[in-house]
N, C-alpha and C positions, 0 to 999 in steps of 0.2 A: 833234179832234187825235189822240184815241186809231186813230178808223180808220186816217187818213194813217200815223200813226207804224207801224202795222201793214202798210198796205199799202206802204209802201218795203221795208220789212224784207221782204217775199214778193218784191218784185222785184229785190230785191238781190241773194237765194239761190236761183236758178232751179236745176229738173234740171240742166241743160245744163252749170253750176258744177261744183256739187257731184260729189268724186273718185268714180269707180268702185267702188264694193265690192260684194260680194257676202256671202251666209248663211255660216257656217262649213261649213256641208256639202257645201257646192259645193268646197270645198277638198280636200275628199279627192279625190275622181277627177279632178281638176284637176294636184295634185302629182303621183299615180302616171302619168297620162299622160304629164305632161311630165316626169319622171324616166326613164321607159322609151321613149318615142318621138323625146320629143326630144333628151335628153342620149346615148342610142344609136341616133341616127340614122345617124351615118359606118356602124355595123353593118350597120343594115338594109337602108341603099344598097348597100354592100358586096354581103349577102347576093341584094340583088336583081338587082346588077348580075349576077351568079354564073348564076340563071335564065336569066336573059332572055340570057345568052348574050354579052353586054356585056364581060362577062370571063369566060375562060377559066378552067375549073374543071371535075372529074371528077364523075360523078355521084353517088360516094358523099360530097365535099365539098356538092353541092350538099342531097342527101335529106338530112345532118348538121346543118341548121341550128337553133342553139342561139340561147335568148333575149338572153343575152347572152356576151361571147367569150372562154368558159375555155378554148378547145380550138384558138382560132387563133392563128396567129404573130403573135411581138408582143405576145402576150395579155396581157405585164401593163405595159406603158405605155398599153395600149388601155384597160384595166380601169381605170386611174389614172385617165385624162384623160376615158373620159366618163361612170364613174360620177362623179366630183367635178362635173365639169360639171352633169348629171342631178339628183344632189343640189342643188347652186348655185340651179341655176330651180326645182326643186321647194319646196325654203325660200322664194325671194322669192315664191314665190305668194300667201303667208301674210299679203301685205302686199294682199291683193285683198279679205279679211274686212274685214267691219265689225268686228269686234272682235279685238285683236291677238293675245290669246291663246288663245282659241279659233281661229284662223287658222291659230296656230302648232302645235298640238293636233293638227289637221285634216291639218297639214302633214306632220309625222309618221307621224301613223298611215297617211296616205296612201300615203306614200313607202315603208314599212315592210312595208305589204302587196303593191305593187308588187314589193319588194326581193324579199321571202321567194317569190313567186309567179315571178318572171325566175330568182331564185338558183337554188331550187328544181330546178327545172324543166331549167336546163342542167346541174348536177351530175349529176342522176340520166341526162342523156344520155349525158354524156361517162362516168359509171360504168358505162353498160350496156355501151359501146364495147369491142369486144375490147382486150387491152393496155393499158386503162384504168391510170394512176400514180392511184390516192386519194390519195396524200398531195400531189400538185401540184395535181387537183381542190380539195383542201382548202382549199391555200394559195392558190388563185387566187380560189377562193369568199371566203375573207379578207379579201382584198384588196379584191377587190367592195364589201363590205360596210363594212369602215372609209373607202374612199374614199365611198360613198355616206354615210356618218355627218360623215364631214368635210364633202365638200359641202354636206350638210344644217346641219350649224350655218352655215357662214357665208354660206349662203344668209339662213339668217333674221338672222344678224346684219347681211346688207347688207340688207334687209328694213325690221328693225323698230330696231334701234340706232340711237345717236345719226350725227352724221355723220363724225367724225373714225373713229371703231371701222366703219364703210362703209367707208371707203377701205381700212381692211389689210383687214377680211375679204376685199375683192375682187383680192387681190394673186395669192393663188396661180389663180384663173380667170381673170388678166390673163398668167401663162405658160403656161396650158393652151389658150389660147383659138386661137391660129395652129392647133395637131397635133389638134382637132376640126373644124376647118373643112376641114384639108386631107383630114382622112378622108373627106371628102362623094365627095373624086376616085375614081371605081374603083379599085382598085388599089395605095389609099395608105394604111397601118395610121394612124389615127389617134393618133400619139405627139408631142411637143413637137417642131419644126420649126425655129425658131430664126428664123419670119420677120419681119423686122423692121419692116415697115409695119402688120402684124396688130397686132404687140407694143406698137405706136407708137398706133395707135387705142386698142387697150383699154385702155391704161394712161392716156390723156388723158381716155377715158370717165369707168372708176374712178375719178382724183384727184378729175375736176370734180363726181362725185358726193358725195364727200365733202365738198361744202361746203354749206350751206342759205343762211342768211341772215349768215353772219357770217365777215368776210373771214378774220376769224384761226383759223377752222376748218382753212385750209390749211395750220395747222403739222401739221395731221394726214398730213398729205405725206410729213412725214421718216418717221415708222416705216411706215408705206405702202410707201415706194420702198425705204426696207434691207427691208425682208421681201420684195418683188420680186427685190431685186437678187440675196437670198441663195436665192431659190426660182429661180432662173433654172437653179440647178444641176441642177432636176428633171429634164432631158433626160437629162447625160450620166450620171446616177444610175439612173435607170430602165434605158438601154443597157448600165452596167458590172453590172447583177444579174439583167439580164433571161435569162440563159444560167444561170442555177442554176433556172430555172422551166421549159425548155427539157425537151420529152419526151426521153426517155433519160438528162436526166444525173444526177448523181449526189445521193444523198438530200442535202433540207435541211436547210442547218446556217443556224441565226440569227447568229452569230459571224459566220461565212463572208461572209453575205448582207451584214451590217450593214460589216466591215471592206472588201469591196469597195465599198459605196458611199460609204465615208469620203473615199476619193484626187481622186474626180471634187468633190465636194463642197467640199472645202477649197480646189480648185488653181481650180473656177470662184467662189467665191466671194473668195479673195483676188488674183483676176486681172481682168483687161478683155476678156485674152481672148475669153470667150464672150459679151459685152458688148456690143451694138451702140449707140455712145455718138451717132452718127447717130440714130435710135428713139428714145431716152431725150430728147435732144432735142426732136424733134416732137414725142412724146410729152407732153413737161413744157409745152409751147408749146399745148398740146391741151387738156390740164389746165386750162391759165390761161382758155384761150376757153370752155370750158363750164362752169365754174365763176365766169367774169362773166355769164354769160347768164344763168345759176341768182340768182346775185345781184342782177342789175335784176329779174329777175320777183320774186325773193321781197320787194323795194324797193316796188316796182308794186305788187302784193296787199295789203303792208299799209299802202301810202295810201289804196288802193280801200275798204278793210276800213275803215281809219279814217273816212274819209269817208262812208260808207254809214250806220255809227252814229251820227256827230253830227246825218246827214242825219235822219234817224230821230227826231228827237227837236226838229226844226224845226214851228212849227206851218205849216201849210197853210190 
């Protein structure tokens, strides 16, 4: 009886089952990669389109290539959207450990030596540049960096949190998600885009991820979609302060900076205006379907699961 009950239980729980993980170690070069390769990939197309001659560019643009982009136009919706991104998947990587918090540990440091190594490395470019602004360097290295710290939490919070706290972490990488895809095109800074079938997918992604097994995890929807609705503003915010980071203009004032992006911020977020209520829709509709899919398997598993143990304990 003892064997049998043993050997159900081996053939219950084959490799094949059992999730992915890996050692915490593998987590390090794992986040820095996909924080710099992949979260600044629209860059590095960019840069390579540049080469190859793909797009027109001069040669001191092209010999100028920075790890990541304090020095090109655009530079700080760029720096938004794919450090945050970059952090985003370097955090859920953290969900690939066998253990979660050395995952997360792994995730970190990872990300951190990437950061400081890409930072790094383009400051001192653009400082060596004749007519170099250090204080716009500074402040765009800033920005790098807290966008990268942000992404990083809620990458691991859509990672390793419960499922309602998944949904909002992935609210604001559900408006960034269109203006890094569209960066992949030659010639198109990757900044919020406002496209609404991009908008319409990632957001049906995120909700339906935030459900596991229990239907009423969907109230986690409502603060989800207002922190969406109110992060939607992030385009026309980025646009109204992106001209005080602008080479030549005039020193930064945080007043300044903070009071211009107040007007976009208020008039998109108490309006429909910027709103594609068409998206939100499919969206919400999107939501509903991968979040039923999520819930029969998570249904499925634990009758499997159940059945597997009483099976277990059947004599043979």
């Amino acid at each position: 009886m003892a064997n049998g009950a043993t050997d159900t239980v081996t053939e219950a729980i084959t490799p094949t089952e059992l999730p992915v993980r890996v050692s915490g170690w593998w987590i390090l070069p794992i986040s820095a990669i996909v924080w710099w390769a992949v979260g600044f990939l629209p860059w590095i197309v960019h840069e390579i389109s540049q080469a190859l001659g793909v797009q027109s560019a001069s040669a001191e643009e092209i010999d100028a290539f920075t790890p990541i982009p304090l020095a090109a136009e655009d530079a700080v919706a760029s720096l938004v959207t794919m450090s945050v991104i970059g952090g985003v998947l370097a955090g859920a990587s953290a969900r690939l450990a066998r253990r979660r918090g050395g995952g997360a540990v792994a995730a970190v440091c990872g990300t951190s030596l990437a950061l400081a190594a890409a930072g790094a490395g383009a400051w001192w470019q653009v400082n060596a540049a004749d007519g170099a602004d250090d204080a716009k360097a500074d402040a765009l290295l800033a920005i790098a960096v807290g966008g990268t710290v942000l992404g990083l939490v809620l990458g691991l919070l859509a990672a390793l949190a419960p499922a309602p706290v998944r949904a909002a972490a992935l609210a604001l990488p559900v408006v960034l998600a269109d203006g890094w895809l569209w960066g992949l095109l030659p010639g198109v800074a990757p900044a919020p885009q406002g496209t609404w079938w991009v908008f319409a997918v990632a957001l049906g992604i995120a909700l339906g991820l935030g459900v596991d097994r229990n239907p009423l995890q969907m109230l986690g929807w409502l603060p989800a979609a207002a922190l969406v609705w109110v992060l939607q503003a992030v385009g026309p915010v980025l646009d109204a302060v992106s001209g005080y980071f602008a080479p030549g203009a005039a020193p930064l004032s945080i007043p300044a900076v903070l009071d211009a992006a107040w007007e976009p911020l208020r008039g998109t977020t108490f309006s429909t205006d910027q709103h594609d209520l068409g998206g939100w829709v499919v969206g919400l509709l999107l939501g509903v379907a991968v979040a039923g899919l999520r819930l029969t398997r998570g249904m499925d598993d634990g009758d499997e699961e159940e059945f597997d143990e009483l099976r277990a304990f059947t004599p043979r």
